[in-house]
Backbone bond lengths (Angstrom), bond angles and torsions (degrees), N, CA, C in turn:
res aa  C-N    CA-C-N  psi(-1)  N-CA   C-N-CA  omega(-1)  CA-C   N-CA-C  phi
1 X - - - 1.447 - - 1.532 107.51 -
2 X 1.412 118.20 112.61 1.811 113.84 166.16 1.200 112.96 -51.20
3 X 1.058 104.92 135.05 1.907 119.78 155.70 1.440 103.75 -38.45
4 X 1.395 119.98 131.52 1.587 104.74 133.61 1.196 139.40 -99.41
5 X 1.515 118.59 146.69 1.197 131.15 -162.32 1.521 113.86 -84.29
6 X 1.242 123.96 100.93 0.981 143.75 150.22 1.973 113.44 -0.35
7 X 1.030 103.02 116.15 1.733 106.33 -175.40 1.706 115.67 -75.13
8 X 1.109 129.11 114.38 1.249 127.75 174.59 1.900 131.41 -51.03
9 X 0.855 111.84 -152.83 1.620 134.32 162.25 1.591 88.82 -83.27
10 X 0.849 125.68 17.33 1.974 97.70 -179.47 1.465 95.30 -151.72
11 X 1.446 114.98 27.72 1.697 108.72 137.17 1.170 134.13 -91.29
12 X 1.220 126.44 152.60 1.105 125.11 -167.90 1.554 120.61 -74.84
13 X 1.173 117.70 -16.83 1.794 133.80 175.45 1.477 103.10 -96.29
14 X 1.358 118.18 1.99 1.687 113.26 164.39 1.372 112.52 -104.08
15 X 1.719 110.14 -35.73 1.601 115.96 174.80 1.357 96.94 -54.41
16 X 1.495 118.22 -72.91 1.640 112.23 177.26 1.252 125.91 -25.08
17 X 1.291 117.65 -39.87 1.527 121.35 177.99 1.223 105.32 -74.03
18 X 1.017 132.41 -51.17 1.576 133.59 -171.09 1.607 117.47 -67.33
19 X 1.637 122.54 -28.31 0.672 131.98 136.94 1.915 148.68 -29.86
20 X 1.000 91.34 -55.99 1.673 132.30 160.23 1.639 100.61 -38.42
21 X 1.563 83.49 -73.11 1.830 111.99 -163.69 1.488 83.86 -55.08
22 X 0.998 140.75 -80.99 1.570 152.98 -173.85 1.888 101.70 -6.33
23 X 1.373 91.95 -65.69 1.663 102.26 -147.62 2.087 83.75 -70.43
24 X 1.511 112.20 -51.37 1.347 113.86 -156.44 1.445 92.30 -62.32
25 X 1.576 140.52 -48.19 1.560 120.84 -179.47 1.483 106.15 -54.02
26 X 1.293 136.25 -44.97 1.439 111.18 -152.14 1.710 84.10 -85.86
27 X 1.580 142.76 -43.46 1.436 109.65 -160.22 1.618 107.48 -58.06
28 X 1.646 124.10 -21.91 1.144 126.72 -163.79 1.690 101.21 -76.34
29 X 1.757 123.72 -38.77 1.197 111.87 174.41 1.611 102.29 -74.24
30 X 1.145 121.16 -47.95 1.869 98.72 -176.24 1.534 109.16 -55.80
31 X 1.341 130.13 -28.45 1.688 109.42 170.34 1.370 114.40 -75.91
32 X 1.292 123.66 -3.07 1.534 130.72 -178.88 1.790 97.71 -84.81
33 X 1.020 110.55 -88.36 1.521 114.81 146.51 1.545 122.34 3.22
34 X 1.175 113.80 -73.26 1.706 120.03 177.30 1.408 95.51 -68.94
35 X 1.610 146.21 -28.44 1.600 114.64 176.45 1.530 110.56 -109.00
36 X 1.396 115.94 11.73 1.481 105.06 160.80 1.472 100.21 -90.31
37 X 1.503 134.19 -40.40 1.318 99.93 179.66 1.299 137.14 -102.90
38 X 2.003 105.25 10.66 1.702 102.92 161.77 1.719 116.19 -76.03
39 X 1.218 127.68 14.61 1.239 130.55 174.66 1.635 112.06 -99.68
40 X 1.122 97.62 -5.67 1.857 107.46 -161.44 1.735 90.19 -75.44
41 X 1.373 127.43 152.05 1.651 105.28 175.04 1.842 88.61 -129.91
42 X 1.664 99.87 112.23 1.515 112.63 -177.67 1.887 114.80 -51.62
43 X 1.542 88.94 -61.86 1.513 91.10 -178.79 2.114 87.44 -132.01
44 X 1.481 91.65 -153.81 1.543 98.61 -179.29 1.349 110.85 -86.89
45 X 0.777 116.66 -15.24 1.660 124.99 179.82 1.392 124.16 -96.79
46 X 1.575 95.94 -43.27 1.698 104.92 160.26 1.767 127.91 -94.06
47 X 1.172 99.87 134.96 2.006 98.44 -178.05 1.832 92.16 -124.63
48 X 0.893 103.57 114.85 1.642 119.40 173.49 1.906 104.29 122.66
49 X 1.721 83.96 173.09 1.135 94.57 -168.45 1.885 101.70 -92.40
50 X 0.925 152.26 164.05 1.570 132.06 171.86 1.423 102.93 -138.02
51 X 1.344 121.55 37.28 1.458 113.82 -174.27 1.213 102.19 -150.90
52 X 1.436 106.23 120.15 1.827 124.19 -152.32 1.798 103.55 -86.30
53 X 1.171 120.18 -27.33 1.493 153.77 175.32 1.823 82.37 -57.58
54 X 1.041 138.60 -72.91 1.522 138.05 -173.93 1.600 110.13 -51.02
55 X 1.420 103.29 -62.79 1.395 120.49 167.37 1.394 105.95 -18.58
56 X 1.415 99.93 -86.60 1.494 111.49 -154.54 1.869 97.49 -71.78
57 X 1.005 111.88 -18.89 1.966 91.46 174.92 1.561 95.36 -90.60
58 X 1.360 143.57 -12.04 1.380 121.57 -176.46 1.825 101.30 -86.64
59 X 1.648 102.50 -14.79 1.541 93.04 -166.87 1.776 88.22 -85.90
60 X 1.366 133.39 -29.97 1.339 124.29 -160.72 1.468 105.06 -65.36
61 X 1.695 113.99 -31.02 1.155 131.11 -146.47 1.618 90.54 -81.34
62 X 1.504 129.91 -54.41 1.251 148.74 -158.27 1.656 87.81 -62.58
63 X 1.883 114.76 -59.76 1.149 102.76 167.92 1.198 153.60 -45.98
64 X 1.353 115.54 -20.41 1.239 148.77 -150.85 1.316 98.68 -88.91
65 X 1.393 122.56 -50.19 1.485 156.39 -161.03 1.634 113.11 -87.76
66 X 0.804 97.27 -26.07 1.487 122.90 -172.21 1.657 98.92 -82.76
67 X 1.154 129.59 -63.71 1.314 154.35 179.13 1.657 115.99 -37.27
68 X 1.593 73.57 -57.65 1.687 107.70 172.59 1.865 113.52 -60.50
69 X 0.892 89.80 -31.19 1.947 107.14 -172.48 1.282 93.72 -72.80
70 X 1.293 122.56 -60.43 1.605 136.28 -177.59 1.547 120.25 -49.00
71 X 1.522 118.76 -36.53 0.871 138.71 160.58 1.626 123.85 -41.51
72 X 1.587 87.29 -60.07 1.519 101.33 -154.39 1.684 96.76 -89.20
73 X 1.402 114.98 -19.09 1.481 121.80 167.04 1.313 115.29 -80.83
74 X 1.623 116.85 -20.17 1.617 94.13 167.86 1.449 124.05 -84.76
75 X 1.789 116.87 -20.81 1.185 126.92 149.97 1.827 117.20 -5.59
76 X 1.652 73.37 -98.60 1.537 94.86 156.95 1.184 143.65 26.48
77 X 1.403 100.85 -94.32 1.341 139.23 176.44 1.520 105.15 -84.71
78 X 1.043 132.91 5.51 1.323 117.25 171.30 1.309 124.76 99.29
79 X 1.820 103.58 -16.37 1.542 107.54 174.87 1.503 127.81 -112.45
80 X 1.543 120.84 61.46 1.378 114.35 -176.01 0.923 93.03 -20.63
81 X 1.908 112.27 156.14 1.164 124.17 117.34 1.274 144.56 -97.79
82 X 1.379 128.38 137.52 1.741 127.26 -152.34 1.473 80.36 -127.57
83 X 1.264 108.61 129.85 1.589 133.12 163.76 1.868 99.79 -83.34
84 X 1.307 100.16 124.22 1.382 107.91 162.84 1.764 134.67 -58.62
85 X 1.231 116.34 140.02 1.557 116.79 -178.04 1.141 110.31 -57.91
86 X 1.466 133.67 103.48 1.608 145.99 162.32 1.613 103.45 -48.82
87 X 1.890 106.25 138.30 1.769 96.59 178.31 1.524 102.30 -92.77
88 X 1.162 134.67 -110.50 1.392 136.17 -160.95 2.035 87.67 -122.73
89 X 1.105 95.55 -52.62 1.353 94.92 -167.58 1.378 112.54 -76.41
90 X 1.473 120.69 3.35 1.491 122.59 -161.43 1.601 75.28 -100.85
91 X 1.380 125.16 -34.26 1.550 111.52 -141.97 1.310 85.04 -112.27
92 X 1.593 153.76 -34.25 1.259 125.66 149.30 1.793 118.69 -19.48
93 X 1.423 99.45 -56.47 1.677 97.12 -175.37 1.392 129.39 -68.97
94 X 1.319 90.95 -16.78 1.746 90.63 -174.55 2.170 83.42 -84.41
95 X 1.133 117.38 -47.34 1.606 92.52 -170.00 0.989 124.33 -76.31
96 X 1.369 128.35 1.87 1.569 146.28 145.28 1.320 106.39 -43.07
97 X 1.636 114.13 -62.70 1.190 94.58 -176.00 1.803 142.43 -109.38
98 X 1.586 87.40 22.35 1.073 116.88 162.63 1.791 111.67 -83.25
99 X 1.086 118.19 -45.29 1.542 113.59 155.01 1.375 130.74 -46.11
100 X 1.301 108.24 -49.41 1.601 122.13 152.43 1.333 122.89 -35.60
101 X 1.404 109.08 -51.64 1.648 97.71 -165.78 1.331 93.68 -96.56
102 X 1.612 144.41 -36.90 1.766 129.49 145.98 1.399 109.38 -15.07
103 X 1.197 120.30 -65.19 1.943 105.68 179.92 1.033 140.15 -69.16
104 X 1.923 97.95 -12.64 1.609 110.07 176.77 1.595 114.87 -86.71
105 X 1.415 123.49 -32.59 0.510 123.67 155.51 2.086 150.74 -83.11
106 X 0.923 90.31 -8.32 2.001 128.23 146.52 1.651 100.28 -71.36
107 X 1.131 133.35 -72.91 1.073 116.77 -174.33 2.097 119.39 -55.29
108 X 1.389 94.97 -30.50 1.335 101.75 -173.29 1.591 118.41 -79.56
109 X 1.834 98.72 -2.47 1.074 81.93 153.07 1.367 142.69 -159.75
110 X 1.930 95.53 69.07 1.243 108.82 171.52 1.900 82.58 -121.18
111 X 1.246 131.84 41.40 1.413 124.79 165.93 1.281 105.80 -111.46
């Protein structure tokens, strides 16, 4: 009987998953986000934060940090992590869609 071989990053029912994972962390940090700063009390009259411009740099920042944690915990443990050499066409796409999510999120927030 052959082994079976184990499915990589380049199935299509794992992209989906990873995908998935994508959208459900960030709605879970923007509801994290929306109740750390409707508790904040601006002045006496106002209780929340109302400026989406804060939002989104305290959530990039949290992210940012987060990343950083991951980093310094795979150290750690024994397992750098080394990001692989992007070719021309790998790194067109990643700034494609790093431009992408700059406008999505620019757009999201003058809505």
């Amino acid at each position: 009987v052959p082994a079976r071989s184990s499915p990589g990053f380049d199935s299509l029912s794992t992209q989906a998953a990873l995908f998935i994972m994508y959208y459900m962390l960030q709605s879970g940090m923007s509801f994290y986000m929306k109740f750390v700063t409707a508790k904040l009390e601006v002045t006496k009259a106002l209780r929340g934060v109302p400026a989406s411009f804060l939002v989104t740099c305290v959530q990039q920042s949290v992210c940012f940090c987060l990343v950083l944690l991951l980093l310094i915990l795979s150290r750690v443990v024994g397992r750098p992590y080394a990001p692989k050499r992007l070719n021309r066409r790998e790194g067109l796409t990643v700034m494609a869609l790093g431009v992408g999510f700059s406008f999505n999120i620019g757009l999201n927030l003058f809505a």
